[in-house]
C-alpha positions in Angstrom: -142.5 -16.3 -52.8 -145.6 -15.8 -54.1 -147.8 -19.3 -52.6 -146.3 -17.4 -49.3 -148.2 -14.1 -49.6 -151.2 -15.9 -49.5 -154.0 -16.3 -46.6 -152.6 -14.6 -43.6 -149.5 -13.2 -44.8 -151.8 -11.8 -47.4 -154.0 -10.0 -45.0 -151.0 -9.2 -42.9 -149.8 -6.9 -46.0 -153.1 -5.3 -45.6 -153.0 -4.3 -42.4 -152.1 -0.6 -41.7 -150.3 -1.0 -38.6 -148.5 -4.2 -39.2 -147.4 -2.7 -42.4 -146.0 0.8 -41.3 -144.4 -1.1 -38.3 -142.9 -3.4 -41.0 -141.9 -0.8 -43.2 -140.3 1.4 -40.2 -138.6 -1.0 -39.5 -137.0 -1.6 -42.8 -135.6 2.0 -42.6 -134.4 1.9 -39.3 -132.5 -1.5 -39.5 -131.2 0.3 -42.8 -129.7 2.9 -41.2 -128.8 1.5 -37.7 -127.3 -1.7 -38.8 -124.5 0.5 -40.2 -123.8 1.9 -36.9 -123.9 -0.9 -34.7 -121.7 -3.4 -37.1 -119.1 -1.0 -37.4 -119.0 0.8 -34.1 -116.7 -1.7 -32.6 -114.4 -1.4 -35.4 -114.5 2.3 -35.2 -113.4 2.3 -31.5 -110.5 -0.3 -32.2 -108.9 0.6 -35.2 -109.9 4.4 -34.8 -109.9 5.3 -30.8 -107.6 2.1 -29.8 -110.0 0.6 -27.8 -109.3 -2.6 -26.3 -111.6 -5.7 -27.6 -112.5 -6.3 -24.0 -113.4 -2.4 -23.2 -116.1 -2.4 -26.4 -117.5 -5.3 -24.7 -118.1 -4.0 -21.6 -119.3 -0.5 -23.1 -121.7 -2.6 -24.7 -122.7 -3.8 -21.5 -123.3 -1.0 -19.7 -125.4 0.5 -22.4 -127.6 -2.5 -21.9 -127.8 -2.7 -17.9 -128.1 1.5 -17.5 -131.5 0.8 -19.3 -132.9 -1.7 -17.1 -134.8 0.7 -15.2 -136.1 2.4 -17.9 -137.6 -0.8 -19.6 -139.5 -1.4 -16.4 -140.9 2.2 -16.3 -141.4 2.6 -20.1 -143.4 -0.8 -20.3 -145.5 0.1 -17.4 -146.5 3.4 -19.1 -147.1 1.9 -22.2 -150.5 0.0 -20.7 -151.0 3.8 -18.8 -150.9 5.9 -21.4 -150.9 4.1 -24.4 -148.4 2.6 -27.2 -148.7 5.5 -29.5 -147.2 8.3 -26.9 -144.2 6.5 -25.9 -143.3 6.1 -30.0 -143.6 9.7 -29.9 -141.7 10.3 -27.3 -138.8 8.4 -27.6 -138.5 8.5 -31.9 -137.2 12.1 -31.4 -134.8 11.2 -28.5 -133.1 8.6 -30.8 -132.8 10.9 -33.6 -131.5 13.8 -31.6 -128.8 11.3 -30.2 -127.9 9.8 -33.6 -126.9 13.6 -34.4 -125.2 14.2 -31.4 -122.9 11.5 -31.7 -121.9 11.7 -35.8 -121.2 15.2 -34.4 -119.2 13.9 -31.7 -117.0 11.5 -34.2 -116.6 14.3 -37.3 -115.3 16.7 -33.9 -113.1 13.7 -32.4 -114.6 14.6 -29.0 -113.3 13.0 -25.9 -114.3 9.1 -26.6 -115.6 9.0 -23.1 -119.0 11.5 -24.5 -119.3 9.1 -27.0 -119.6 6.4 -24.9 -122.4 8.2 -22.3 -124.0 9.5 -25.7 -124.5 5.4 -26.7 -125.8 4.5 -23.4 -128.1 7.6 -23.6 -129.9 5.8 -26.5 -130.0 2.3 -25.5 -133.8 3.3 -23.3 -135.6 4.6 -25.5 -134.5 2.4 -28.6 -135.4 -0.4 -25.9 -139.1 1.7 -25.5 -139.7 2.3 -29.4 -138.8 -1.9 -30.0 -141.1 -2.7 -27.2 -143.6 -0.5 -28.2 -143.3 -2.2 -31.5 -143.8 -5.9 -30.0 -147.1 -4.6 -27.8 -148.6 -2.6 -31.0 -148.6 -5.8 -33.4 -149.5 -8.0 -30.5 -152.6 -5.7 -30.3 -153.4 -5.7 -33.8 -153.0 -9.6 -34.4 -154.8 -12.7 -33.5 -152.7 -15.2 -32.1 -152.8 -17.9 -34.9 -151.4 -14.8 -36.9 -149.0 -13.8 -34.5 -145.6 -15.7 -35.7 -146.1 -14.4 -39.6 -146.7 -11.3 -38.3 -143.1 -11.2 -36.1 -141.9 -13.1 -39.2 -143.2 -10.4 -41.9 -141.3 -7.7 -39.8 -138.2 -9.5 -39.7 -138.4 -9.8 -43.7 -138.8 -5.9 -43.9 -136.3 -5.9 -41.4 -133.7 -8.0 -43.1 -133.7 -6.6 -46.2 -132.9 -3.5 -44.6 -130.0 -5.2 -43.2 -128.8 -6.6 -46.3 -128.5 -3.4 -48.0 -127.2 -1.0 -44.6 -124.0 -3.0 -43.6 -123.3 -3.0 -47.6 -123.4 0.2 -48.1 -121.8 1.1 -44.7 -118.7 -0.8 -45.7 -118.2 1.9 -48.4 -119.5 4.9 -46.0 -117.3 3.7 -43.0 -114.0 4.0 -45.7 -115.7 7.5 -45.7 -115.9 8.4 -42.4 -118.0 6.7 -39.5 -119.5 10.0 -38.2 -122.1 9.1 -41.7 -123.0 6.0 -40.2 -124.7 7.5 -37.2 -125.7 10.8 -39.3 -127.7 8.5 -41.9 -130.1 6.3 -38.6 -130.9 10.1 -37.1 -132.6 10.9 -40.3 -134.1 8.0 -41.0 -135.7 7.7 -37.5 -137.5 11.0 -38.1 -138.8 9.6 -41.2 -139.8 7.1 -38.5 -141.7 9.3 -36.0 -143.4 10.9 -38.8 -145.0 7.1 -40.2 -145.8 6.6 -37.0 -147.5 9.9 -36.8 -149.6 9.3 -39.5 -150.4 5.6 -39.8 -149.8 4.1 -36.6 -153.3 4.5 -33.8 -153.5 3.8 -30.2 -153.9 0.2 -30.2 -154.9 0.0 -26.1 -158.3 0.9 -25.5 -159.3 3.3 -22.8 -161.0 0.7 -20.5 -157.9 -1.7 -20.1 -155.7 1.0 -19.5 -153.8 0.5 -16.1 -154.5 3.3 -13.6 -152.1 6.4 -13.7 -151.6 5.9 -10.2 -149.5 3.8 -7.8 -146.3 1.9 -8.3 -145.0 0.0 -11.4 -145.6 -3.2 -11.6 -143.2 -6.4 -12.4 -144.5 -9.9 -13.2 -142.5 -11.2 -10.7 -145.0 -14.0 -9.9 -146.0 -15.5 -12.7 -143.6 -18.2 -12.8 -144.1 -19.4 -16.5 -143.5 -15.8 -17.6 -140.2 -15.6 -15.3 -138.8 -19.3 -16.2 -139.4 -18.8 -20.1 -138.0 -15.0 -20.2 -134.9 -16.6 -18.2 -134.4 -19.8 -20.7 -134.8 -17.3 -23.6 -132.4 -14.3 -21.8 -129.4 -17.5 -21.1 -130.4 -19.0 -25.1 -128.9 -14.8 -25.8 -125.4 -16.7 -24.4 -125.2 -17.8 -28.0 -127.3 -16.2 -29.9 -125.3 -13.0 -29.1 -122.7 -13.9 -30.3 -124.1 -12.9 -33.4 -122.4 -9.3 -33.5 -120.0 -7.5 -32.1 -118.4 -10.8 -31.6 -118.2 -12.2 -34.9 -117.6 -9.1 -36.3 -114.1 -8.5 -34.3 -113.3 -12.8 -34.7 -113.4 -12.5 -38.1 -111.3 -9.4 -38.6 -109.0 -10.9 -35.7 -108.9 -14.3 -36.9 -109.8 -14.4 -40.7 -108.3 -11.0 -41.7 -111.3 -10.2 -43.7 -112.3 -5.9 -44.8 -114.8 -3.9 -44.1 -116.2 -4.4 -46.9 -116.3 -8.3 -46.9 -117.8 -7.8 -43.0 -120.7 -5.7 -45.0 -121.2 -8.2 -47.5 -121.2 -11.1 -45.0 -123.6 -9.2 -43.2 -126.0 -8.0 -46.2 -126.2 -11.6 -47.4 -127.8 -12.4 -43.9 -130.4 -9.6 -44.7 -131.0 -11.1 -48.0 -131.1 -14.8 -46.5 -133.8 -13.9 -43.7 -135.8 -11.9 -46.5 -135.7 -15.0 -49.2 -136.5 -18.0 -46.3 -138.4 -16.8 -43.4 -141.5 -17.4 -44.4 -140.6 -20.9 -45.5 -138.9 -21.1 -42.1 -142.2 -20.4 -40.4 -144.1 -22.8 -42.4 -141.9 -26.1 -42.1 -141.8 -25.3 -38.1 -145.8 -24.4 -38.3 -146.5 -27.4 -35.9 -143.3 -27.8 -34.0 -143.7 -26.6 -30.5 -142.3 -23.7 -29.3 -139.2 -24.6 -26.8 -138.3 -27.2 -29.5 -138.1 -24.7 -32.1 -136.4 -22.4 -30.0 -134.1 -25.0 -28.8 -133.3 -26.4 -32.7 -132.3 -23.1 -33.9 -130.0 -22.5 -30.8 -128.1 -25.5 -31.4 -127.8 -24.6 -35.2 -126.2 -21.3 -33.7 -123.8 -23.2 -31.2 -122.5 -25.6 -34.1 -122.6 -23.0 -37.0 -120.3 -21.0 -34.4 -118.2 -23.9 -34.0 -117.3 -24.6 -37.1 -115.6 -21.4 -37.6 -112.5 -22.8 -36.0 -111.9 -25.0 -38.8 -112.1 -22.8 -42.0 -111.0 -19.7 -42.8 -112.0 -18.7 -46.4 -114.5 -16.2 -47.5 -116.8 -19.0 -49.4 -116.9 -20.7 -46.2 -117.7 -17.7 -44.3 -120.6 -16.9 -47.0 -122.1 -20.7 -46.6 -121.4 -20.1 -42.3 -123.7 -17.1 -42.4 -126.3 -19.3 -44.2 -126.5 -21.2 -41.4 -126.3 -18.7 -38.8 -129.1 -16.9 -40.9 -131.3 -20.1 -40.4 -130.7 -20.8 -36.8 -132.1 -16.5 -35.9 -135.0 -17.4 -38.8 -136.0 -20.4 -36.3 -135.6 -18.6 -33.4 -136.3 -14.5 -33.5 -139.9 -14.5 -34.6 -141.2 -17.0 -31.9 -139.5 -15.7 -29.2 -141.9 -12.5 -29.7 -144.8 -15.4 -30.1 -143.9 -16.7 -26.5 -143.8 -13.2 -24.9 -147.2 -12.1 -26.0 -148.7 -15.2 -25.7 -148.0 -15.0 -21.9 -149.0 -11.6 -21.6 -152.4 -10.7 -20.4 -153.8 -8.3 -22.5 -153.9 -5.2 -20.1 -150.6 -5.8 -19.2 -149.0 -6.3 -22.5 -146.4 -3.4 -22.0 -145.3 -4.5 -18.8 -144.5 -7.8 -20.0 -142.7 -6.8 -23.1 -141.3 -4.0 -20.8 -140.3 -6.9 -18.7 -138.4 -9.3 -21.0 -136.3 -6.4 -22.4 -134.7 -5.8 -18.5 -134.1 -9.4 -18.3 -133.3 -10.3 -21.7 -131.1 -6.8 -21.7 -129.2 -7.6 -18.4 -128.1 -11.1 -19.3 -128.4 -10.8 -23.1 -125.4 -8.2 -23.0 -123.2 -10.7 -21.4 -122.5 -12.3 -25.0 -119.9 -9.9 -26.6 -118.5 -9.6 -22.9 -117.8 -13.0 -22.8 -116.8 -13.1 -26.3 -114.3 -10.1 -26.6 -112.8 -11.5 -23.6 -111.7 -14.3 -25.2 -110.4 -12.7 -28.2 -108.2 -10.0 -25.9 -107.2 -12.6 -23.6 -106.9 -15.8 -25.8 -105.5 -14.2 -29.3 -103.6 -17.4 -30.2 -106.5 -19.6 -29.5 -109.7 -18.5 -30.4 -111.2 -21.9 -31.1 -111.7 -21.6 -27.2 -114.5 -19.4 -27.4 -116.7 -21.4 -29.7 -116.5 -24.6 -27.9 -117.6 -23.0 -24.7 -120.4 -21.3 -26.9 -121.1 -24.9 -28.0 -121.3 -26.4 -24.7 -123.5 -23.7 -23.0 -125.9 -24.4 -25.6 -125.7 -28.1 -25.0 -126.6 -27.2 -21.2 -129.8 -25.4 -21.8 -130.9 -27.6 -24.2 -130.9 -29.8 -21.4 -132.4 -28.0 -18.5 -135.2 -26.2 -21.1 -136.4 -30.1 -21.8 -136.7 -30.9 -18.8 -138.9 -28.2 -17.5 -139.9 -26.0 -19.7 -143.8 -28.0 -20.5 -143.8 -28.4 -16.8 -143.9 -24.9 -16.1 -144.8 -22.9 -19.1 -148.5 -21.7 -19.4 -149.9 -19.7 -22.4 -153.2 -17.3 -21.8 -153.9 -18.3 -24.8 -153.9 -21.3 -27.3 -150.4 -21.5 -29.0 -150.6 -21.5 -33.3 -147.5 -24.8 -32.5 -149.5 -26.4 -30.0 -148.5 -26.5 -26.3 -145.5 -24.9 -25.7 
């Protein structure tokens, strides 16, 4: 995509801190895309889990690090970006280790799960972190290629880790979490080297006092809620669809790693042509295009079942989280005050990571409690969408407020 890497996206490749972020992230998504895809399948078919338990494990990971997205936001604009990337790399790694350790020993299953949630804040910190550094180090009409050129290095580190991870997992899973603790000190070290402090010493917030919460500015609290619901759907995306289609379309671990990979390589071939043909298209609208193309590409799962279908399905899918991922990082830091960058980005992830979570609950229930009808589950997918395509139309331009001037016009 050549005619793509020009203009910004060219000087986007040139920038230090956009590119190691990019590139980190390419590694990471390598390596941890392994372990989240296939840890519901190693608690189900090797611990016996219920599909219904792995949801609400999931779950609890999520809500035990509200706290800790409020905290780790607010020090963010205290101290800086750059310390809490140091800081919380290392802890990720060392609980990567801890838990391949804890699969090759067949420990109690109930230390694995406290050793997931024990990760869940500070890979929440490092991804926030991430948001706040390449808000800093963008302008704003650069903003969405910039989110968009980290999901491409992203994505194609998701097309090759669930691949490979098919033929690790027939190995043993413990690899799977052994292979992200390396890779995120490979991390840390980039970061080290490449990565400055992006928040300048006179807009830091004082050390002292109370953290803070946007809790009045209503734009900020009615788009982070539409966004945290759209996650209904969107979530599905997962854990979810990884159990339906073992449950209902019988399909290896292998073919789950291909169906996966091919997403990488789908987001890495037509993102950037995503961004352009939605270039002018406002914001909500974009958001609320691609969350229908979710609900319906979900749908349509109850009415084939073969492998070219699920290949073309993930096309769609793939589309739908092109249109959607990289401006829902837009809409954040284009709400966010400067100073207060981390506590907004801090912000979103305890909203977005107490509702968000609700997806594979909702959708694990379903396939434990309705085995013989599955179809269920995607039509009420389909009609939640349909809902909050509704209510975001009707007041989202009424109450949504940038600080600054959106690339897509008024959001």
């Amino acid at each position: 995509m050549p005619e793509l890497l020009e203009g910004s996206v060219r000087s986007l490749l040139k920038n230090k801190i956009v590119a190691t972020i990019s590139f980190n992230q390419f590694i990471r998504v390598f390596g941890r895309s392994q372990a989240w895809i296939f840890l519901p399948l190693y608690l189900n078919e090797v611990r016996n889990v219920p599909y219904f338990t792995i949801g609400i494990v999931l779950f609890i990971m999520a809500v035990t690090s509200v706290p800790f997205g409020i905290y780790g936001g607010n020090l963010m604009d205290r101290i800086g970006r750059r310390k809490m990337l140091l800081m919380a790399t290392p802890a990720i790694a060392i609980l990567f280790m801890l838990i391949s350790a804890s699969i090759f020993l067949d420990l109690n299953v109930f230390l694995f799960y406290v050793l997931l949630i024990l990760t869940e804040p500070f890979m929440n910190i490092q991804g926030s972190a991430d948001n706040v550094i390449i808000t800093d180090s963008t302008t704003s009409a650069e903003r969405t290629n910039a989110f968009g050129l980290v999901r491409i290095l992203l994505n194609i580190g998701f097309a090759m880790g669930p691949a490979i991870g098919g033929f690790i997992a027939g190995i043993s899973y413990g690899y799977i979490f052994l292979i992200p603790a390396v890779l995120t000190l490979i991390e840390m070290i980039l970061y080290f080297l490449y990565v400055p402090e992006t928040l300048k010493a006179e807009n830091r917030q004082p050390k002292s006092g109370g953290f803070s919460f946007p809790k009045k500015d209503m734009a900020f609290i009615f788009a982070v809620f539409a966004i945290s619901i759209m996650f209904l759907v969107m979530g599905q995306w997962g854990t979810t669809l990884t159990l339906f289609w073992k449950a209902y379309d019988n399909i290896s671990d292998v073919e789950v790693g291909i169906l996966y990979g091919t997403n990488g390589l789908y987001v890495a071939i037509f993102q950037m042509y995503t961004n352009k043909i939605f270039a002018r298209v406002r914001d909500h609208i974009r958001l609320l295009i691609g969350l229908n193309i979710y609900a319906f590409g979900f749908f349509a799962l109850i009415f084939f079942r073969s492998f070219l279908f699920l290949l073309a399905d993930v096309f769609v899918l793939t589309m739908a989280e092109n249109i959607t991922a990289p401006i829902i990082s837009t809409i954040i830091s284009r709400l966010a005050p400067y100073n207060k960058r981390g506590q907004y980005f801090g912000a979103f992830q305890v909203i977005a990571g107490v509702i968000g979570p609700s997806a594979p609950v909702m959708g694990t229930f379903f396939i434990q409690y309705f085995p013989g009808n599955l179809g269920i589950l995607w039509i009420v997918v389909l009609l939640i969408s349909l809902l909050i395509t509704a209510v975001t139309l009707l007041f989202w331009s009424r109450v949504v407020k940038y600080q600054d001037d959106p690339l897509s016009g008024s959001g």
